[in-house]
VOPAGU-2260 file (C-alpha; in pm, 1 decimal, decimal comma):
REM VOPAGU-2260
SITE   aa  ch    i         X         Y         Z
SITE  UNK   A    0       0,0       0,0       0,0
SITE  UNK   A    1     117,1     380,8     -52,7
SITE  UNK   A    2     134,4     661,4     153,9
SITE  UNK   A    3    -179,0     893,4      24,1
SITE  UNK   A    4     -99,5    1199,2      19,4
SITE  UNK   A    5     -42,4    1416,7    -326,3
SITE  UNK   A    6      69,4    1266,8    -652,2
SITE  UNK   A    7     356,4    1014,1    -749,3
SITE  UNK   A    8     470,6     690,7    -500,6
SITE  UNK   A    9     436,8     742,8    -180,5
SITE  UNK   A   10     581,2     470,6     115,1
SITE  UNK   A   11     364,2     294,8     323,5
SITE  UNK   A   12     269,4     -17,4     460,5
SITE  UNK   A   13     433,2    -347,6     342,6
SITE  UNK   A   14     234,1    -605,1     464,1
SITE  UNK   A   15     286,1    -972,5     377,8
SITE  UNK   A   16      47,4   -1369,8     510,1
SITE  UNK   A   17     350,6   -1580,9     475,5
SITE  UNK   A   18     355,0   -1541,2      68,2
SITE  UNK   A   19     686,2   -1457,2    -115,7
SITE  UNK   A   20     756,9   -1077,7     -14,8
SITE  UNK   A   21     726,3    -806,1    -338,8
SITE  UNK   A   22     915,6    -509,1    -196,2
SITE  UNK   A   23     890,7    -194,4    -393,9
SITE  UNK   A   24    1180,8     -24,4    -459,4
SITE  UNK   A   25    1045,4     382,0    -468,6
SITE  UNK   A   26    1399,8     549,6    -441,7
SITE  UNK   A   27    1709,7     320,7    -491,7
SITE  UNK   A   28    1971,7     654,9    -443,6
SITE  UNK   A   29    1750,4     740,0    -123,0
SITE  UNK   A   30    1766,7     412,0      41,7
SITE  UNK   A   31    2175,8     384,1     -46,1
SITE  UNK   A   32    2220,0     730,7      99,1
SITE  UNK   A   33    2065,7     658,1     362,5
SITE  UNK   A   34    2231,8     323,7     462,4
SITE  UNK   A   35    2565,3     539,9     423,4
SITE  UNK   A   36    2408,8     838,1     678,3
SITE  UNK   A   37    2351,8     510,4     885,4
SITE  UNK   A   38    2678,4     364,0     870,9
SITE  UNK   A   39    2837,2     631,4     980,7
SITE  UNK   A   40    2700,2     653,4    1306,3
SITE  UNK   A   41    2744,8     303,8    1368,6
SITE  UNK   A   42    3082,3     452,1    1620,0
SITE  UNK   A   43    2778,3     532,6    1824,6
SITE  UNK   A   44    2556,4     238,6    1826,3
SITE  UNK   A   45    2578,8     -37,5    2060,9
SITE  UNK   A   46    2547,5    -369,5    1833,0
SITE  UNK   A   47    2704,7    -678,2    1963,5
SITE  UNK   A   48    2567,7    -881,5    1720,1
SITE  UNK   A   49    2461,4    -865,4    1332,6
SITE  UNK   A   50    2534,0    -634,1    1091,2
SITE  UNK   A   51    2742,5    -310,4    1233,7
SITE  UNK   A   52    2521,1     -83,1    1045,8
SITE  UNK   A   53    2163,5    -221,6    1135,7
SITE  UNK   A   54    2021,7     -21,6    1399,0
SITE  UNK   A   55    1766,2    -277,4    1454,8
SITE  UNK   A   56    1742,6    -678,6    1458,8
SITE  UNK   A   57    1555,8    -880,7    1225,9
SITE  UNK   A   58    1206,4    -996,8    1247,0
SITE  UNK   A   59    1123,5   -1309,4    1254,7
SITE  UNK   A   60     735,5   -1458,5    1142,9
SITE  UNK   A   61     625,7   -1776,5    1109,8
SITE  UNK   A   62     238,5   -1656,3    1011,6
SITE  UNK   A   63     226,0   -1272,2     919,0
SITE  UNK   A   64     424,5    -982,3     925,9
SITE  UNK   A   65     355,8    -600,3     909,7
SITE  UNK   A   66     553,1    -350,5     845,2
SITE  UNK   A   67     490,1      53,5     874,9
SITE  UNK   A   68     597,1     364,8     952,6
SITE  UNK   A   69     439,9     381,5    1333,4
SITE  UNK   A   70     423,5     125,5    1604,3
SITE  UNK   A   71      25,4     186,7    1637,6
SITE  UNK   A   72     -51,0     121,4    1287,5
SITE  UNK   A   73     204,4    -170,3    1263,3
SITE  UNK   A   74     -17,0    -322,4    1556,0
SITE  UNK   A   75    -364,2    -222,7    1397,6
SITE  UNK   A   76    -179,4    -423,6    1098,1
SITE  UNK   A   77    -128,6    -752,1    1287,3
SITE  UNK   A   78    -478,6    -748,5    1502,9
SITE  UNK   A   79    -660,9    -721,9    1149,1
SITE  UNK   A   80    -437,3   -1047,4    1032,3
SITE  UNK   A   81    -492,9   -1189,9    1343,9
SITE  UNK   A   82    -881,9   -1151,5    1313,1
SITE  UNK   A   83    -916,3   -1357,6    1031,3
SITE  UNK   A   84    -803,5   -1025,0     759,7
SITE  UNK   A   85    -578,2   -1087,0     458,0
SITE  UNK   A   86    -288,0    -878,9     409,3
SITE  UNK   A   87    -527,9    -636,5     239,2
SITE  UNK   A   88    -747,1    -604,7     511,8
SITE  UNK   A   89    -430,3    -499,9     704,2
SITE  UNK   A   90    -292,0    -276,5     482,8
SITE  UNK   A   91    -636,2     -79,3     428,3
SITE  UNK   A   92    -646,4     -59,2     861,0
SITE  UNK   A   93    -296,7      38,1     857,3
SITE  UNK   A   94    -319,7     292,0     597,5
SITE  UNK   A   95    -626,9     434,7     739,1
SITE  UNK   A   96    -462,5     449,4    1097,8
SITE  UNK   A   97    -171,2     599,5     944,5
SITE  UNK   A   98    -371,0     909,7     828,7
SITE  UNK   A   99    -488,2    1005,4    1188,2
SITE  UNK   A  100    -145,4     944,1    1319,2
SITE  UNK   A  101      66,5    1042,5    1092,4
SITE  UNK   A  102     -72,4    1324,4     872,7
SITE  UNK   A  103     238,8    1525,1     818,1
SITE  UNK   A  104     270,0    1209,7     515,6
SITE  UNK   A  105     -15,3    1067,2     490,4
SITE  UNK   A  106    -427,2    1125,3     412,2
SITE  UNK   A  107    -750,7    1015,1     251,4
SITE  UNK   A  108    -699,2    1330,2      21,0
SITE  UNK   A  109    -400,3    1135,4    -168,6
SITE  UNK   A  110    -322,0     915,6    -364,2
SITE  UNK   A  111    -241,1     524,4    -298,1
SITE  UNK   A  112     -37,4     257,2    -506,5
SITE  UNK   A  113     -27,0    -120,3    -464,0
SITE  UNK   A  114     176,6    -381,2    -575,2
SITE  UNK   A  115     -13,7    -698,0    -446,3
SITE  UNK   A  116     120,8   -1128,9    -467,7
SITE  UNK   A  117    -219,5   -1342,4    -515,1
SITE  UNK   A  118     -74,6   -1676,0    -337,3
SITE  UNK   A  119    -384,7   -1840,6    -518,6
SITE  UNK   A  120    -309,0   -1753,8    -871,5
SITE  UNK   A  121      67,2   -1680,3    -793,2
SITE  UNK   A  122     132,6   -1347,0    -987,0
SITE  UNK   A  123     119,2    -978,8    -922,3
SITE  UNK   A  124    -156,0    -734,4    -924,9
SITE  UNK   A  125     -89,0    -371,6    -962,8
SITE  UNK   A  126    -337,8     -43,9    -869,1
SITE  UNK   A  127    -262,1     243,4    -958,3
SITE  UNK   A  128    -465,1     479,3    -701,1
SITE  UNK   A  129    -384,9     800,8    -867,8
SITE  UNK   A  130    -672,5    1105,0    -916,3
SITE  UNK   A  131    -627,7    1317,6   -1219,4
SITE  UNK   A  132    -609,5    1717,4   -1171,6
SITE  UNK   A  133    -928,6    1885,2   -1203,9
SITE  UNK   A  134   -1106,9    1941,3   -1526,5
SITE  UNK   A  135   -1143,4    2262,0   -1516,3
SITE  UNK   A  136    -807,3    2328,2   -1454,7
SITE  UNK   A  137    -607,2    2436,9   -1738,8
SITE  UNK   A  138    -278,9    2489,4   -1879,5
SITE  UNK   A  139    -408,2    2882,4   -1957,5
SITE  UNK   A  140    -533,1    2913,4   -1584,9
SITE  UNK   A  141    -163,6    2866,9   -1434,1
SITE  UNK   A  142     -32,5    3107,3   -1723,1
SITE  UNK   A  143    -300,3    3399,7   -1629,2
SITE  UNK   A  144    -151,8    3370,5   -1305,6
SITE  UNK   A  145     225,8    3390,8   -1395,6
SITE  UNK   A  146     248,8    3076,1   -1301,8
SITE  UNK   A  147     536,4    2863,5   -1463,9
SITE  UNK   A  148     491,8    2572,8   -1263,8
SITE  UNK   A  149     226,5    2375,0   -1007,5
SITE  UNK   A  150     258,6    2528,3    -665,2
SITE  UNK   A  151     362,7    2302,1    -339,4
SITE  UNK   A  152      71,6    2449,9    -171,7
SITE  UNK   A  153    -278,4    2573,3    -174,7
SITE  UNK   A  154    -568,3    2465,2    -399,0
SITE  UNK   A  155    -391,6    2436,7    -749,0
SITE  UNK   A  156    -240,2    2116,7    -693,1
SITE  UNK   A  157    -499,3    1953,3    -543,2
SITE  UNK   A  158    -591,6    1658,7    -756,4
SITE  UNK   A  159    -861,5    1383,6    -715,3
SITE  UNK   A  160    -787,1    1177,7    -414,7
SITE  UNK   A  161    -746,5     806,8    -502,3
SITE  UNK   A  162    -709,0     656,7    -217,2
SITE  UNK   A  163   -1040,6     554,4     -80,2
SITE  UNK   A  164   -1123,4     408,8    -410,3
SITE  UNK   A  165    -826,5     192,5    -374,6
SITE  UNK   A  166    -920,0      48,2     -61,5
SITE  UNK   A  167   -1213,8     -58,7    -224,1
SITE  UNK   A  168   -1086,7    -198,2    -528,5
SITE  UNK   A  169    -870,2    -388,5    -349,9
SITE  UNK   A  170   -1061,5    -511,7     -83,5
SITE  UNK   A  171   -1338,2    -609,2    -344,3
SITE  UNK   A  172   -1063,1    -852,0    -484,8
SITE  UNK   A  173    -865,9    -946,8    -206,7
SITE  UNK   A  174   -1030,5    -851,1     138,7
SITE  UNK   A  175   -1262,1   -1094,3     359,2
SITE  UNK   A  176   -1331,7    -882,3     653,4
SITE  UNK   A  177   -1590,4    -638,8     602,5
SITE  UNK   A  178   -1473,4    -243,5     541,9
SITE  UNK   A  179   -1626,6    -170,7     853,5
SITE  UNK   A  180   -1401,1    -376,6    1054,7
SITE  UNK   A  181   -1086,7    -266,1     869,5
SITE  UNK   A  182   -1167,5      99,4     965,6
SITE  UNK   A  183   -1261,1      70,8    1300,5
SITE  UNK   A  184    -938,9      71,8    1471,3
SITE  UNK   A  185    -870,9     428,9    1285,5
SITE  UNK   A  186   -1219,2     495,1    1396,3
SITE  UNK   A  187   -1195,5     437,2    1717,3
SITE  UNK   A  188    -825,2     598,0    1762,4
SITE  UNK   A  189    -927,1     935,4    1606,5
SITE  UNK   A  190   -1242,1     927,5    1846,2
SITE  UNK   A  191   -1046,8     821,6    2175,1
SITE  UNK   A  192    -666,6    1008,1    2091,2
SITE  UNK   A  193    -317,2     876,5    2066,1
SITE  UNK   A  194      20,5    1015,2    2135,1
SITE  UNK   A  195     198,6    1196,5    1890,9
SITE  UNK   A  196     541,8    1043,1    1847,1
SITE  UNK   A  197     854,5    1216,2    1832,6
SITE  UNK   A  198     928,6    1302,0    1422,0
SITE  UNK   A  199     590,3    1283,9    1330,5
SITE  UNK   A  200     522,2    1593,7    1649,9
SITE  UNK   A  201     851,6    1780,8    1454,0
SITE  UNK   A  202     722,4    1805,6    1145,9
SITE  UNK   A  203     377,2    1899,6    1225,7
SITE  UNK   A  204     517,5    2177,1    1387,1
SITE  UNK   A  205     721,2    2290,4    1070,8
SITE  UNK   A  206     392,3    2253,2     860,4
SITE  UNK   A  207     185,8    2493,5    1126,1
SITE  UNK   A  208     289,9    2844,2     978,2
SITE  UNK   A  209     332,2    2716,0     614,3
SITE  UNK   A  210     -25,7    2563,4     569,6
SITE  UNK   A  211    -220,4    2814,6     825,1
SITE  UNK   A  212    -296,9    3081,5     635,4
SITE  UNK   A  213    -555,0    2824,3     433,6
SITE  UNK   A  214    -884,2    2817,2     576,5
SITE  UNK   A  215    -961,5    2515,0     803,7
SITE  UNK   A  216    -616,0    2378,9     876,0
SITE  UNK   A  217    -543,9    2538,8    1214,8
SITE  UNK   A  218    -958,3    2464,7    1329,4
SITE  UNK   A  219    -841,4    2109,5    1222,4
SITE  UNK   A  220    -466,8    2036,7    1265,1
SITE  UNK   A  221    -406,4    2232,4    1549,9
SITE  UNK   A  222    -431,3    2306,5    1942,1
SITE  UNK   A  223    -521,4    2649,9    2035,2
SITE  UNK   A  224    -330,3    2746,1    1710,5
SITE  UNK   A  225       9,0    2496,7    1773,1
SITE  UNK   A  226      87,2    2163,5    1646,7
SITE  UNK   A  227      75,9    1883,4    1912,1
SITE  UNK   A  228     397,8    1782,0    2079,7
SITE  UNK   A  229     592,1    1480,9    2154,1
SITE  UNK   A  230     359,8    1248,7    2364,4
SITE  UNK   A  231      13,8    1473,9    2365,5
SITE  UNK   A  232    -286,5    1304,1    2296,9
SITE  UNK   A  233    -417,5    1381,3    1935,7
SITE  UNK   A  234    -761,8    1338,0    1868,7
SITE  UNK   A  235    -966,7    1401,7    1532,9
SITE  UNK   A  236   -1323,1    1367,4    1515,8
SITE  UNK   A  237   -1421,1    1512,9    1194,6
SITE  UNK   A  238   -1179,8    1253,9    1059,6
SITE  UNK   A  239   -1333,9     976,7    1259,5
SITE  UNK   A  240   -1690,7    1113,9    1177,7
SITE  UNK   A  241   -1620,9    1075,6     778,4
SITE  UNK   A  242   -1379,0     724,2     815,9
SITE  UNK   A  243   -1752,6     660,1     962,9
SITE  UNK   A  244   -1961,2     737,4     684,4
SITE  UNK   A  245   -1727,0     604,9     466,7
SITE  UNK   A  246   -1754,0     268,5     640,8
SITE  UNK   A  247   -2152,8     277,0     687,1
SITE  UNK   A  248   -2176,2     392,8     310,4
SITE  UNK   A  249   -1977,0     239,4     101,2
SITE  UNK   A  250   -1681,5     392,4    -183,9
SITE  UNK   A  251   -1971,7     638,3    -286,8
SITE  UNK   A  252   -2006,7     784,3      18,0
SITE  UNK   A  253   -1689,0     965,9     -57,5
SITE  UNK   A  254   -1726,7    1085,9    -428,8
SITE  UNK   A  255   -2087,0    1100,6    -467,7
SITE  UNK   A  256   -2218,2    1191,0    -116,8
SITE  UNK   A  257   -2217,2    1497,8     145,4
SITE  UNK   A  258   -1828,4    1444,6     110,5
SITE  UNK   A  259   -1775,2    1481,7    -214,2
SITE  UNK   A  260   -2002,3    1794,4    -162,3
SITE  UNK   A  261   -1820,2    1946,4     123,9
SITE  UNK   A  262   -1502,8    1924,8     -60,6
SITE  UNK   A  263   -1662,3    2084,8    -390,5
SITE  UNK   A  264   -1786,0    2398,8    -175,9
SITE  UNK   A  265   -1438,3    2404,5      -2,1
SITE  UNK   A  266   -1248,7    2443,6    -341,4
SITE  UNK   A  267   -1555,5    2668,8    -470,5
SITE  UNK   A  268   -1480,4    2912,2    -189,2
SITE  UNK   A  269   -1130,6    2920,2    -169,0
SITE  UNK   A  270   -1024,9    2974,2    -549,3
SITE  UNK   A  271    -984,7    2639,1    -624,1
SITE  UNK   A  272   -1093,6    2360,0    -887,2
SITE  UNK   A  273   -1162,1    2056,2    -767,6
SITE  UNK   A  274   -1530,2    1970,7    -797,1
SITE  UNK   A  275   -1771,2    1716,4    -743,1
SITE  UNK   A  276   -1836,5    1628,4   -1055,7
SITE  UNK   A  277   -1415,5    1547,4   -1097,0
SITE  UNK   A  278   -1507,5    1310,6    -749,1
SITE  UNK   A  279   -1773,4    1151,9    -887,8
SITE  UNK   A  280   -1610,5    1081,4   -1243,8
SITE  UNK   A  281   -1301,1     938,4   -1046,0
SITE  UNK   A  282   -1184,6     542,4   -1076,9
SITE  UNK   A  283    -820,2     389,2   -1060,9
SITE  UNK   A  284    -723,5     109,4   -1242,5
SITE  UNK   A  285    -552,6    -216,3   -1221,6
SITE  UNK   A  286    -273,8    -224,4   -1414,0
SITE  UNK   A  287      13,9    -475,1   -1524,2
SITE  UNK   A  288     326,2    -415,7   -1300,3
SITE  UNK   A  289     672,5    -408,9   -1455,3
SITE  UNK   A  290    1044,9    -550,5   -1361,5
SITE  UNK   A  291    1401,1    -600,8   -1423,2
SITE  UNK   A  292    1633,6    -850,5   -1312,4
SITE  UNK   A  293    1891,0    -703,7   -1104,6
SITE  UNK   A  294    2193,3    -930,4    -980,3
SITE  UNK   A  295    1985,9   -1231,8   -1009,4
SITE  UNK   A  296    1681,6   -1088,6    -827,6
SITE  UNK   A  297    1360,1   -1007,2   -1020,9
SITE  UNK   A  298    1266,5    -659,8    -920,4
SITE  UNK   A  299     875,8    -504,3    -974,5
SITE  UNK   A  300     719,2    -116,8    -980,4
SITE  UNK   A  301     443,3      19,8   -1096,3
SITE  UNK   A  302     403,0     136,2   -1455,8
SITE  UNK   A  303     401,3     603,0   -1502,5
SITE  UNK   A  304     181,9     778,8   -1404,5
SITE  UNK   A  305     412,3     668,7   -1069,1
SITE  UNK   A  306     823,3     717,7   -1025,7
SITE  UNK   A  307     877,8     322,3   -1011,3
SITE  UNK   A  308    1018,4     272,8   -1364,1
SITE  UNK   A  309    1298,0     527,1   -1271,5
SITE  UNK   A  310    1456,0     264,7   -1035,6
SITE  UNK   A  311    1436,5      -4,1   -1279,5
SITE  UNK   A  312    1673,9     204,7   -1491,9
SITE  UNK   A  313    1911,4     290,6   -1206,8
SITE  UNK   A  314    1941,8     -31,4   -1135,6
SITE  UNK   A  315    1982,3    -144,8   -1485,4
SITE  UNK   A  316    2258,5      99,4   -1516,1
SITE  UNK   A  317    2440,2      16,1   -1206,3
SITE  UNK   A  318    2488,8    -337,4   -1288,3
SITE  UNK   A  319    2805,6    -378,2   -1480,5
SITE  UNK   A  320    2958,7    -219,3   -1183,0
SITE  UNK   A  321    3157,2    -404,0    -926,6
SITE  UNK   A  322    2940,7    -188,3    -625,7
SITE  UNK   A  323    3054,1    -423,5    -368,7
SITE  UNK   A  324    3429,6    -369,9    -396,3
SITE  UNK   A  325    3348,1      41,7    -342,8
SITE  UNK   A  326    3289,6     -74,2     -23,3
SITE  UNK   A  327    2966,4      -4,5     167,3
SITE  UNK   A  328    2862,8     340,1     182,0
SITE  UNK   A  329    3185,9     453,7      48,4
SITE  UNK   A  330    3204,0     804,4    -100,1
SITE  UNK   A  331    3319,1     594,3    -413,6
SITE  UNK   A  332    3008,8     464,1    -442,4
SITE  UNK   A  333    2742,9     706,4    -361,5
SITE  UNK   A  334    2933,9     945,4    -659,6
SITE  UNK   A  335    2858,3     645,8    -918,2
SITE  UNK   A  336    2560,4     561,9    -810,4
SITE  UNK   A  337    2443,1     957,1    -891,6
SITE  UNK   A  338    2654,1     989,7   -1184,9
SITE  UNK   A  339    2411,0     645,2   -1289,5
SITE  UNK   A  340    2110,1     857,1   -1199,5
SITE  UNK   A  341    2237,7    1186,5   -1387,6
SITE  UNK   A  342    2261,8     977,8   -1655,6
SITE  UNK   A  343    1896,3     793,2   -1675,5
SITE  UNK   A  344    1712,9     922,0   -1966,1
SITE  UNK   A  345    1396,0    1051,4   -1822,6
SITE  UNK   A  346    1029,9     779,6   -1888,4
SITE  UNK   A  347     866,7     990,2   -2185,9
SITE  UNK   A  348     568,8     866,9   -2364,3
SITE  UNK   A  349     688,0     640,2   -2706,5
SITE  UNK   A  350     510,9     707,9   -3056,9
SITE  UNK   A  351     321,8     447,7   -2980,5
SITE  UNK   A  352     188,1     541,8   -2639,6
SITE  UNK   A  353    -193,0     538,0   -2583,3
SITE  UNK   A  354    -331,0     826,2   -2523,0
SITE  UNK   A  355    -683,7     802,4   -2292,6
SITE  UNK   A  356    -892,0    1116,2   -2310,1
SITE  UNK   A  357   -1218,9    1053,5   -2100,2
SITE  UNK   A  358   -1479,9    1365,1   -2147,3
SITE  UNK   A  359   -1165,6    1604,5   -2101,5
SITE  UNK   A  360    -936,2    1430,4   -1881,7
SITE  UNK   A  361    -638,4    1310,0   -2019,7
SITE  UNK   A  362    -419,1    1037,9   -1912,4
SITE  UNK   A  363    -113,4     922,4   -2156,7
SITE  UNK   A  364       4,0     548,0   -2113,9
SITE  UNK   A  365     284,8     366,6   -2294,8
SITE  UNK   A  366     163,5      47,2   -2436,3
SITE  UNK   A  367     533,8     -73,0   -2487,7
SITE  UNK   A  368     677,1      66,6   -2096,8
SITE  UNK   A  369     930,1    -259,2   -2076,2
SITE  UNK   A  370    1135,3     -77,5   -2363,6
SITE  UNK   A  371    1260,5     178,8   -2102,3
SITE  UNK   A  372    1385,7     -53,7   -1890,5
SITE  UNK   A  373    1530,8    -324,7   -2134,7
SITE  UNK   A  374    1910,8    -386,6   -2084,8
C-alpha cells in the first residue's frame, strides 16, 4: 500500500500472510544514501551482534508480518491479520490508521499505489490509485496567473484523491473482513486520541505556519493554534466522523455523497478547482506491473503515471559495476551511483503510447513501458 498523500509513489505499509515478499523499490539513491548516513554513526551504536550498520534486529514470522511507519498502525496491521483479515485487510487498517497518526505524510486526500502477490493464482496485481487534476483546470489558468509551474501548496495542486477508491478496489478482490471492521481501529483511535510520536510531532510543527494561512487547517490540525507535541494526545473527530460514513456507506459515500459535496464547496470558496463532478467521475485502475532482473533478483514497480520505472533504470545501469568492492557506503560509491542517476534518460511517452482522453481528462500510457527498462 502507498502513503496517500499528493501525486507520485508514496511509502507505506508493506504487509505480507507468509507469501513470497514483493518489496517496492520507490527510491534506490535514497535508500543507499541513507544506509551510508547510517553507517556512519554506527561509532555510536551499541550492536554486539549482526550487521554493524543495522540499527535494529531482524524480524522473525512464522504466520504474518507487518511492516509501517508507526508502532500503532504496525499493531492495527497484525490485530486485522490476526482476526481472520488478509494482508489487504491490514494494509487498508494500517493505511487508514496511518492518516490520523501520521498526517504530516499521509491522508484520505491522496493518492495510494499497490503492488499486491495473489498466493492463489501466484502473480502480481498492480493499482494504480492516482486522481487526475481537475477538469477545469487548465494549462491557460496557471499562465493567467504567472504561473510557470504547479505550486507546493494551496488549492492548485490539489488533484482527485485516489485513495479511498483503492481500498475498495482492493478489498473487493482481495479482502474478507468487512470495510467496517478494517476501519474501526482508525475509527476508534481518532475518536479516543493517541500520542503523537517524536518526528511525526517535529514536522507537524514545521507545517503549522506554512499551511495556516488556508482556511480550516489550524480549526483542524491544530491546538489552540500549535501543532501537538511529543507524547500529547491527538484526537480528530471530523476525521473519525467521515472514516464513519465512509464505512456505513460504502466507496460512494466519498465521491458522490455529502463528502464529495463538502469538498466541492471548499475548493468553490477558496479559489480552487476541484469539484464534485471530478469526485464523482473518479476510478483507478488495475494495471500490469513491470520488472528487471537485477543481480539475479527479479525486481517489480508500478508502470508512469508513478516514479517506479525510474529505479528499474538505475538499477539497470548500475549493474556492470563491481558496487561491492566500493565498499559499503563509500564516497566511491554514492558518486557512481548519482553519476548512474544523472545519466537515466527521463520515462517519456513512445510514438506508440496510448493516449486516454475521457470527457476532457487526459491520461497518456505507454503500451510498450518494458522498452525503457530493457538492458
Amino acid at each position: 500500500m502507498s502513503r496517500a498523500s499528493g501525486r507520485g509513489d508514496k511509502v507505506g505499509p508493506t504487509i505480507g500472510p507468509g507469501a513470497p515478499c514483493v518489496r517496492r523499490i520507490h527510491s534506490f539513491v535514497a535508500a543507499v544514501a541513507l544506509a551510508a548516513c547510517v553507517a556512519g554513526t554506527t561509532a555510536a551504536a551499541d550492536r554486539i551482534t549482526g550487521k554493524p550498520f543495522a540499527t535494529r534486529s531482524e524480524v522473525h514470522a512464522p504466520h504474518a508480518m507487518a511492516a509501517t511507519s508507526h508502532p500503532l498502525a504496525t499493531q492495527v496491521a497484525l490485530d486485522v491479520m490476526k482476526a481472520g483479515g488478509s494482508a489487504v485487510d491490514a494494509a487498508i487498517a494500517a493505511n487508514a490508521a496511518l492518516g490520523l497518526m501520521e498526517p504530516t505524510d499521509n491522508g484520505i486526500g491522496g493518492d495510494l499505489f499497490a503492488i499486491v502477490w495473489d498466493p492463489k493464482t501466484r502473480r502480481l496485481y498492480g493499482y494504480n490509485g492516482s486522481g487526475r487534476s481537475p477538469r477545469s483546470l487548465t494549462l491557460e489558468e496557471f499562465r493567467r496567473r504567472g504561473l510557470e509551474e504547479v505550486p507546493s501548496h494551496g488549492p492548485l495542486p490539489v488533484t482527485v484523491p485516489g485513495t479511498v477508491d483503492a481500498w475498495f478496489a482492493l478489498h473487493g478482490r482481495f479482502g474478507r473482513l468487512p470495510m467496517a471492521r478494517n476501519l474501526e481501529p482508525a475509527i476508534r483511535y481518532a475518536r479516543e486520541g493517541h500520542p503523537v510520536h517524536e518526528v511525526i510531532a517535529y514536522y507537524w510543527e514545521r507545517s503549522v505556519p506554512r499551511l495556516s494561512k488556508w482556511p480550516g487547517f489550524s480549526e483542524q490540525f491544530t491546538i489552540d493554534g500549535r501543532a501537538p507535541r511529543t507524547g500529547e494526545t491527538w484526537r480528530n473527530p471530523n476525521l473519525a466522523d467521515t472514516l464513519q460514513k465512509i464505512a456505513d456507506g460504502g466507496r460512494d459515500a466519498f465521491y458522490k455523497g455529502e463528502i464529495a459535496r463538502t469538498i466541492d464547496a471548499y475548493f468553490k470558496a477558496n479559489d480552487g478547482f476541484l469539484s464534485y463532478e471530478d469526485l464523482a467521475a473518479h476510478a483507478g485502475e488495475w494495471v500490469e506491473p513491470v520488472s528487471t532482473r537485477y543481480r539475479g533478483h527479479d525486481v517489480w514497480e508500478l508502470p508512469p503515471n508513478g516514479q517506479g520505472i525510474a529505479a528499474l533504470q538505475i538499477l539497470n545501469l548500475l549493474e556492470p559495476y563491481d558496487l561491492k568492492s566500493y565498499g559499503f557506503g563509500s564516497p566511491v560509491l554514492l558518486r557512481r551511483i548519482r553519476r548512474q542517476r544523472c545519466q537515466m534518460v527521463p520515462c517519456r511517452v513512445p510514438r506508440d503510447g496510448i493516449a486516454q482522453r475521457q470527457e476532457g481528462w487526459s491520461h497518456v500510457y505507454p503500451n510498450k513501458t518494458i522498452r525503457l527498462i530493457l538492458k
